[in-house]
C-alpha positions in Angstrom: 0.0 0.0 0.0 1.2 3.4 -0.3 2.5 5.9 2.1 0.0 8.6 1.9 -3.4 6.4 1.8 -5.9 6.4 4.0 -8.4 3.6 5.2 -9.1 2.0 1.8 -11.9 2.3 -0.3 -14.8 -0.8 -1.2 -14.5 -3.0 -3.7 -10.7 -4.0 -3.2 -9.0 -1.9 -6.4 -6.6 1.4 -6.2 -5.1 3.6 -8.7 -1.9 5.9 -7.8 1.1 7.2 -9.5 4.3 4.4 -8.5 6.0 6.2 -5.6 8.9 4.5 -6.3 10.6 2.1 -9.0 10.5 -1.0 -7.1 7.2 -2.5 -8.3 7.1 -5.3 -10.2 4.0 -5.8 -12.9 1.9 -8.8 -12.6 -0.2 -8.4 -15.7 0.1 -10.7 -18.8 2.9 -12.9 -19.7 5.2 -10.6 -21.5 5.2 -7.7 -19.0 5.1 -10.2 -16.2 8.0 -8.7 -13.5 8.8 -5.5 -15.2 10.0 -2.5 -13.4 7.0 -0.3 -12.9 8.4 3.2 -13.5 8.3 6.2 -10.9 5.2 8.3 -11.6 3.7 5.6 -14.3 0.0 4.9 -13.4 -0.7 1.6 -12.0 -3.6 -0.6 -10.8 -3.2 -2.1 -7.8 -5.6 -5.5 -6.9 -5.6 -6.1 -3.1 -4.7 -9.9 -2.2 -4.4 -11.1 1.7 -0.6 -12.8 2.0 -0.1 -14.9 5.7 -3.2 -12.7 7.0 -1.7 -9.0 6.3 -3.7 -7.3 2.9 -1.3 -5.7 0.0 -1.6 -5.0 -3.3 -0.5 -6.7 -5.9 0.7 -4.1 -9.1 0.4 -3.5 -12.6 0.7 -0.9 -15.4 -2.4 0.5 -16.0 -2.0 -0.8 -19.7 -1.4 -4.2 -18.7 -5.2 -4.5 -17.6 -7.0 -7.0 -18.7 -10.8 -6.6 -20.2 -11.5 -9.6 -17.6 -10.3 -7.2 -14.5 -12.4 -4.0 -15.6 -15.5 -6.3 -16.0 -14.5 -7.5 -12.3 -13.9 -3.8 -11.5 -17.5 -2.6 -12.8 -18.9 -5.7 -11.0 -17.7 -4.6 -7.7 -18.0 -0.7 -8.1 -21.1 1.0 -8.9 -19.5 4.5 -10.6 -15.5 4.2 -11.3 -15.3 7.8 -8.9 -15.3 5.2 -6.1 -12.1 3.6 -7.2 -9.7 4.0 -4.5 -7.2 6.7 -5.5 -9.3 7.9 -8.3 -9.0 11.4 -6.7 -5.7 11.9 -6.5 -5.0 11.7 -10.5 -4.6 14.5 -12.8 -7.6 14.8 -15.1 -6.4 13.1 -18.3 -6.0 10.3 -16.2 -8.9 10.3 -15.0 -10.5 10.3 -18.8 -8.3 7.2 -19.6 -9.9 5.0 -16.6 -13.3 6.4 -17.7 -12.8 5.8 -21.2 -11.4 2.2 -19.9 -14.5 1.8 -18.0 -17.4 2.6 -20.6 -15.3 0.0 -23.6 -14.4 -2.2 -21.3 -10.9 -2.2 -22.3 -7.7 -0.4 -22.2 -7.1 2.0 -24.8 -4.2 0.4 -27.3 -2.0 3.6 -26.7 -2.2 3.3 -23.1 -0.6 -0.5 -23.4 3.3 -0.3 -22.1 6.2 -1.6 -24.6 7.1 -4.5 -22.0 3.5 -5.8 -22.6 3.5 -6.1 -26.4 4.2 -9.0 -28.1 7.7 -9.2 -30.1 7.6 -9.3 -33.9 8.5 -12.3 -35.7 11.8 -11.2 -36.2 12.6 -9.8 -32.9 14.0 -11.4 -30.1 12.5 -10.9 -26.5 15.2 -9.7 -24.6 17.4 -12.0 -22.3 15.7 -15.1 -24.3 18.1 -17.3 -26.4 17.4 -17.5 -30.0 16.3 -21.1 -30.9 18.9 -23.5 -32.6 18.1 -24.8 -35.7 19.6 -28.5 -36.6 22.3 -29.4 -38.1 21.6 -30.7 -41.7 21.7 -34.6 -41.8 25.2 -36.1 -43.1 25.5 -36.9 -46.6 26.0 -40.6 -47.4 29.0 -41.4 -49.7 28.9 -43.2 -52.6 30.1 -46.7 -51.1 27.8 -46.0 -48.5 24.8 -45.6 -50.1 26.0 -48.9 -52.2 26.5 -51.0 -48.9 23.1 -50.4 -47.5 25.0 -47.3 -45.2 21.2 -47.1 -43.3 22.1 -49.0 -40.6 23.5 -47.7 -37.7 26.9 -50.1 -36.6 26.4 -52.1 -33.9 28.1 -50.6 -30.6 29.6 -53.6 -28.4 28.3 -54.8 -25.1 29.8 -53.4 -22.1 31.9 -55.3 -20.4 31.1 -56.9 -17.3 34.0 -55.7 -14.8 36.5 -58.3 -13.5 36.9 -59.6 -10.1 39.8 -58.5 -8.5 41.4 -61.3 -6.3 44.0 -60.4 -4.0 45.1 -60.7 -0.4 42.3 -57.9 0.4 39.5 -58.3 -0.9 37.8 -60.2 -3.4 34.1 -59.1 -5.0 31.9 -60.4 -6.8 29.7 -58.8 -9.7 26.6 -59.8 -7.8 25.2 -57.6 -4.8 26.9 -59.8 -2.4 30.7 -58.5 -1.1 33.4 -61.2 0.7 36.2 -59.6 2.0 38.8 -61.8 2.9 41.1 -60.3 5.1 44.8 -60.6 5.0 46.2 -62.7 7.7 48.6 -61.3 10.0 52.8 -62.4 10.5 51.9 -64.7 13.2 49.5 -66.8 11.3 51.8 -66.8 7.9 54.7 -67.8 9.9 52.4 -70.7 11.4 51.3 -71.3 7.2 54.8 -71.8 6.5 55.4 -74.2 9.2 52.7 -76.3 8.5 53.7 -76.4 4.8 57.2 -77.2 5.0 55.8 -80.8 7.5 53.5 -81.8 5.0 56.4 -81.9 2.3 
């Protein structure tokens, strides 16, 4: 809301002059987040967020003919517009001309809300790639049959590593073996060395 309003008005609408740049416009997909310029006129639509009641902002352009039959709906005259009293008096023609055609005048529509030509690109968008060409086929190829794809081989299952620590399997299971200390090689070769 802005600074210097009072205790708002019926039927949940307000018109003022942007006190500051800050705003962002909510209206149709193109102008969607645009700066809202200081001293631009805007429409503000009051929505409740976690319990406290703000406004939510957009050019005065970017109003849809869906919001001013809302607006009509809810207001019986469009002098009881919230903040219709503070506007200079050709902006108060605009929003009664608005009101009686049901629709913003075309010259009252912001650039940011226009849609780009076919040529033009929409600024911080990235052109579209186009795809590359196919190959051509060479002579032999087109001889051999060159319309299939060659075969890729199979991946390769990977070995099992057997050593003194550890050994695993391909399968879910894990064996470690563990390598058996001095004491019990010593004892190994003892036992070896009888048996010869």
């Amino acid at each position: 809301m802005s600074d210097n309003e009072g205790p708002a008005k019926k039927g949940g609408y307000r018109v003022e002059y942007a006190s500051s740049g800050r705003a962002k416009c909510k209206g149709p997909k193109p102008c969607t987040g645009t700066d809202i310029p200081k001293g631009a006129l805007r429409l503000g639509s009051l929505v409740e967020i976690r319990g406290a009641a703000n406004y939510s902002w957009r050019h005065w352009g970017c109003a849809s003919s869906k919001l001013i039959s809302n607006m009509k709906e809810r207001l019986d005259d469009v002098e009881e517009l919230d903040g219709f009293d503070e506007l200079r008096d050709e902006d108060k023609d605009r929003i009664r001309r608005a009101f009686e055609e049901g629709k913003v005048a075309d010259a009252d529509i912001p650039p940011s809300a226009g849609k780009p030509a076919a040529g033009d690109a929409v600024e911080g968008e990235k052109p579209k790639k186009k795809r590359a060409p196919a190959k051509k086929k060479t002579e032999t190829e087109a001889e051999e049959g060159g319309d299939e794809k060659p075969k890729k081989a199979p991946a390769r299952k990977p070995r099992v590593k057997v050593g003194w620590l550890s050994l695993t399997r391909t399968c879910s299971n894990l064996i470690h073996y563990r390598k058996p200390s001095r004491r019990r090689m010593a004892l190994n070769r003892k036992r070896n060395r009888r048996r010869l």
